[in-house]
N, C-alpha and C positions, 0 to 999 in steps of 0.2 A: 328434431329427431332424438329417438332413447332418452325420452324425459323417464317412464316407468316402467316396469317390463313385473307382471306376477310368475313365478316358477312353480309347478305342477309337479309334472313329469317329464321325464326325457323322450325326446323321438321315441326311441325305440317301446316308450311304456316301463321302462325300468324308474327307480328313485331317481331325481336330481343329484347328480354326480357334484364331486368338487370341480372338475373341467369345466360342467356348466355353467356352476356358479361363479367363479372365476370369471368367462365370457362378461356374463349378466354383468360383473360387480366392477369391470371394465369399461365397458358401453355406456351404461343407464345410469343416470342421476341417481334413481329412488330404484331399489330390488326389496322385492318383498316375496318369502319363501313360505311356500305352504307347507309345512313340517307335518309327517304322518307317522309311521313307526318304521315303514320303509326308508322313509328319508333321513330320520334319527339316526336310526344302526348303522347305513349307509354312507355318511356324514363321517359320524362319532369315528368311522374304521380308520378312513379316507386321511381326515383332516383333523384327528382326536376332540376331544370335547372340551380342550383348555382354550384351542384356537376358537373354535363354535362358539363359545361363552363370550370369547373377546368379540369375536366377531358380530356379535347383537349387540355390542355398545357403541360401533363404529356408526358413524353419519349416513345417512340414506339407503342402510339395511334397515328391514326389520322382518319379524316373521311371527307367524299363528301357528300353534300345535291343534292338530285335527287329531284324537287318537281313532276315531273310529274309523274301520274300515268299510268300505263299499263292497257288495256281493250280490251273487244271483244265487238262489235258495232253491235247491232241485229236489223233491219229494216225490215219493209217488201215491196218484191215485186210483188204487186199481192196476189197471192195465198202461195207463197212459202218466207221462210225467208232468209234472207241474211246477210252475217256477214264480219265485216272488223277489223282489228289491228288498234287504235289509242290511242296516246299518247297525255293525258292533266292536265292541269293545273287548279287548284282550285282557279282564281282570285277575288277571290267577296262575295258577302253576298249580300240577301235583307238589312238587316240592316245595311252597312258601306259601300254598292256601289263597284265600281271596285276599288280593289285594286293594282296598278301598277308593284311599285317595291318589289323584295324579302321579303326586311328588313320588307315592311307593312305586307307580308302576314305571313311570323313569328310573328311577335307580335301580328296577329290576332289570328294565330292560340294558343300563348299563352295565349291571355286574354280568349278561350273559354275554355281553360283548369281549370283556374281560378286565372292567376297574376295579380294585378291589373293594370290600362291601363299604369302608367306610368314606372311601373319596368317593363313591359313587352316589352316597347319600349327601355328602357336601356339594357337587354339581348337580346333582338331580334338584336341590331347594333354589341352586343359581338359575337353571336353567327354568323351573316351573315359577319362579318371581318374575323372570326375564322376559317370559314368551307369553302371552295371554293364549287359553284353549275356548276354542268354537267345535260345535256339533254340527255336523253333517245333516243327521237326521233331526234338529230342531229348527226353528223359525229365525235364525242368524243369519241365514245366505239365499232362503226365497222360505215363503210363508209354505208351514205342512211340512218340511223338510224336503230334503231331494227325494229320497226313494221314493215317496209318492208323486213326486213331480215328475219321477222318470217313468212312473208306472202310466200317466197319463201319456207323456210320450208313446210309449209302446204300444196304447190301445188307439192312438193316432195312425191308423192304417196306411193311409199316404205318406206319413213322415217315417214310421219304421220301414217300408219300402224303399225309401228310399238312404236312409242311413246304413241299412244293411247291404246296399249297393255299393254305399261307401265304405264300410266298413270291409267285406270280402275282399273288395279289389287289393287294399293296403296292408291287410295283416299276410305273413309270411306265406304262401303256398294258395293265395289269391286267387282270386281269378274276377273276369269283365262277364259281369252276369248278363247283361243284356236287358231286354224286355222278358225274359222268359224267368224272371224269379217270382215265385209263387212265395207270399207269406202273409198266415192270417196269424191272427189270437184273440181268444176268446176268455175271457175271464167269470171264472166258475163260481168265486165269490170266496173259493179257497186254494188259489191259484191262479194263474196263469197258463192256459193249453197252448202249444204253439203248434200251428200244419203248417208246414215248408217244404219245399223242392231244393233246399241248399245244397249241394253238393260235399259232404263233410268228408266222405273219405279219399275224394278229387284232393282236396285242401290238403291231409293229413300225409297222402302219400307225397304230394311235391314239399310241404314241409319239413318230412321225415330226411330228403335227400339235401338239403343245405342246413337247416340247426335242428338241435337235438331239442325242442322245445315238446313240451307236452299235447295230447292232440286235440284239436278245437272241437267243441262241444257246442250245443246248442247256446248251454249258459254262458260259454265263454265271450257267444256273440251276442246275446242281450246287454250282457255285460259293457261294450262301448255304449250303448247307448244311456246305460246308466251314469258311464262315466262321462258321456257329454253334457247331459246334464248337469253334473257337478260342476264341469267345466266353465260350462254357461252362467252358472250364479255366482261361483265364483268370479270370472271372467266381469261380471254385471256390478258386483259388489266393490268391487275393490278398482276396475277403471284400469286405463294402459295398457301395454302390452302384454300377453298372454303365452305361455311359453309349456306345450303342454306334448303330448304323443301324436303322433303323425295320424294314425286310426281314427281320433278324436277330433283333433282337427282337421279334417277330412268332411266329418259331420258337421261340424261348428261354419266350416266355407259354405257346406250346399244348404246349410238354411239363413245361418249370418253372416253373410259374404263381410258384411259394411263393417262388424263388431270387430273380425279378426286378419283383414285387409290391412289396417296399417301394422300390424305384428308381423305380418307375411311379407312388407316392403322393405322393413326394418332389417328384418333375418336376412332377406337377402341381401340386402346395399354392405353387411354386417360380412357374408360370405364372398362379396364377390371382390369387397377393401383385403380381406385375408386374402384371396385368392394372386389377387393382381402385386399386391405389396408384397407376400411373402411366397412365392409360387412355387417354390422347391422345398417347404420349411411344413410340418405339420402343423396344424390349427393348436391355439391356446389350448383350448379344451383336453387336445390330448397329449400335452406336453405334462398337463397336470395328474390326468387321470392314470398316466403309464407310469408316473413314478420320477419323470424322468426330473421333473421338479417340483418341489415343497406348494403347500398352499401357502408356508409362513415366508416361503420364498415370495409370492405371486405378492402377499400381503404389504410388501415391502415395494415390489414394484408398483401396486396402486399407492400407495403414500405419492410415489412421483407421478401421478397419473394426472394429479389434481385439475390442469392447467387444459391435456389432451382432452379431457368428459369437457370440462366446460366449452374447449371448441366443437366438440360432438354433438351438442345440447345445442347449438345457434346455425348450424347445419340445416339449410330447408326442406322440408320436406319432399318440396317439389324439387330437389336437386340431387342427382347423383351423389354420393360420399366418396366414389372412387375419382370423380373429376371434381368435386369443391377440393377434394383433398390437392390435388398438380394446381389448380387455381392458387391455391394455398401458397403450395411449396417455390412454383415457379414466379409469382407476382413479386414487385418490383416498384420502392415507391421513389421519389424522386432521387432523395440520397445517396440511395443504394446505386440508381442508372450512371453515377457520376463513375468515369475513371478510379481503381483503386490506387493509381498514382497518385492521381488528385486529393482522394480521402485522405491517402497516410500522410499528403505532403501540410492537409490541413491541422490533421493531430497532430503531427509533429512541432508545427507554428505553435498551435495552443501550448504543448506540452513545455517546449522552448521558454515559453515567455514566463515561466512560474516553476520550471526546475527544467535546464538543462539534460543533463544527465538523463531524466527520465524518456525525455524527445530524444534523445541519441539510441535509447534503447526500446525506443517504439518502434523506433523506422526500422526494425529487424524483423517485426511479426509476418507470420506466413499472411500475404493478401486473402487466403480463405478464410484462417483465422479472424479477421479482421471485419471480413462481411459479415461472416457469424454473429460477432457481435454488434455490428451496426444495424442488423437485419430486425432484431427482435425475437421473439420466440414465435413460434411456425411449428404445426405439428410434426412435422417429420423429425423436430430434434427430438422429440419422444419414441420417435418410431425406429428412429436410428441409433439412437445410446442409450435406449433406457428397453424397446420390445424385442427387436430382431437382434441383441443379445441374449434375452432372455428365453426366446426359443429356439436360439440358436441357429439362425441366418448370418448369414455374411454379407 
């Protein structure tokens, strides 16, 4: 179990947070982060860019800068709108003109974060040395690039039917379409037409009354299916666990059950160890994301982790993590079964025969002490002196 896990997006579709990354960088042997400009800025605020730098030199991180973004392209023709897949790039500012190379438009993006110009150009050459960049829209992650891969999706009438069923149900002000969703599209050769019966201002009023989010548009729903697609080649390319927005995997379940099954086993056996272990105590995630502790804090409690991943890693699959874990905790090998009278009166003998003094002041140690140490290392001594202080359980 959590040999790899790839980072996306968060649930909710926002950048990957420091909380999550933290989780990830806890759990999983290997994390490997898809860095986009969202995630860059989102990061750099979170967890500044001196830790980020450190943090791609550590063992079993590593990460790819995508800078281009994913869109649905709304024109119109005529009377009726039209929509296409395209992938771009943010080269430029009114204020600094076009920007060419990588390295410029990192440092641009860090100086609006607020580095100042000239540190921002010394970690912008760290970070674009550090991080190798892949495109979206070229032949890196499925041949033709995705947006035409997702274009074939969409004109896949039984598959768009059915992602947009998933898709509805899980983004915010939802709803369970039924048999009764109507969706065609027709491609004009300079667009994409779409006829639907979606119900968009159903959606927008019940979303309007729990978050202030913008209102959903036709593009906004083509849009997951673009962004399943991404998902899926990334997801194909790079192997392990996939860690991406609920919407998206959504779609990724009802066609690739089998791809994203052991990511969905993981998450949970991952949520329900938190749950059972720390049950009054907030998750990692948002102990980090609220401020309420350092990522360089977290950075220090993985140095001690080293031992807990490696029993997390031999964990089987086919076995619960919250019962391997009490198997763990409560098992019992011969030694240990004996009397701690017994144990200390044996240490005491050895210690006796080669310094006095020191057997006089064994036979004082607390008997829990004593198991402790005779026991060996067991995950819960991670869980107990090293996590559930550091979020703060008792």
């Amino acid at each position: 179990m959590f040999d790899s896990i790839v980072l996306r997006r968060s649930e909710n579709g926002n950048p990957i947070s420091a909380g999550n990354l933290a989780e990830a960088l806890l759990y999983y042997q290997k994390v490997h982060l898809i860095i986009d400009r969202g995630t860059l800025c989102s990061l750099v605020k979170q967890i500044g860019i001196d830790t980020l730098l450190t943090l791609l030199k550590r063992p079993g991180f590593s990460a790819v800068h995508c800078e281009e973004m994913l869109a649905t392209h709304t024109h119109k023709i005529g009377v009726l709108e039209a929509y296409s897949y395209i992938a771009f790039t943010v080269t430029g500012d009114k204020t600094v003109g076009t920007l060419k190379k990588r390295v410029e438009r990192v440092q641009f993006e860090l100086e609006q974060i607020g580095l100042p110009r000239s540190q921002a150009r010394r970690k912008a050459k760290i970070f674009t040395e550090r991080v190798p960049s892949r495109k979206l829209s070229g032949d890196n992650f499925i041949k033709g690039g995705i947006p035409a891969a997702a274009k074939q999706d969409l004109l896949n009438s039984e598959f768009a039917l059915a992602a947009l069923k998933c898709t509805i149900a899980c983004i915010p002000g939802g709803y369970q379409t039924g048999n009764d969703l109507k969706f065609d599209v027709i491609d004009s050769g300079t667009g994409l037409h779409v006829f639907t019966n979606i119900d968009l201002d159903r959606i927008n009023r019940r979303q309007s009354t729990s978050s202030p989010l913008e209102p959903i548009t036709v593009a906004h729903l083509l849009s997951k299916i673009l962004d399943y697609r991404a998902d899926l080649a990334l997801a194909s390319f790079y192997g392990g666990d996939f860690y991406t927005s609920e919407a998206t995997s959504s779609i990724l379940r009802s066609r690739h059950a089998e791809l994203v099954r052991r990511s969905s086993l993981n998450k949970e056996s991952q949520q329900k160890f938190s749950e059972v272990i720390f049950p009054d105590s907030p998750c990692l995630s948002e102990i980090i994301d609220s401020g309420e502790r350092s990522f360089d804090e977290f950075l220090l409690l993985l140095d001690k982790a080293e031992r807990f991943k490696t029993w997390l890693n031999t964990v089987s699959p086919d076995e619960s993590l919250v019962s391997t874990y009490f198997k763990e905790v409560t098992s019992e090998g011969w030694f240990q079964r004996l009397p701690a009278k017994t144990i200390r009166y044996l240490f005491t003998l050895a210690l006796d025969a080669t310094n006095p003094v020191a057997g006089l002041a064994f036979g004082m140690i607390d008997t829990f002490l004593l198991e402790k140490m005779l026991g060996g290392w067991r995950p819960n001594h991670f869980i107990t002196t090293r996590l559930a202080p550091f979020i703060g359980e008792q």
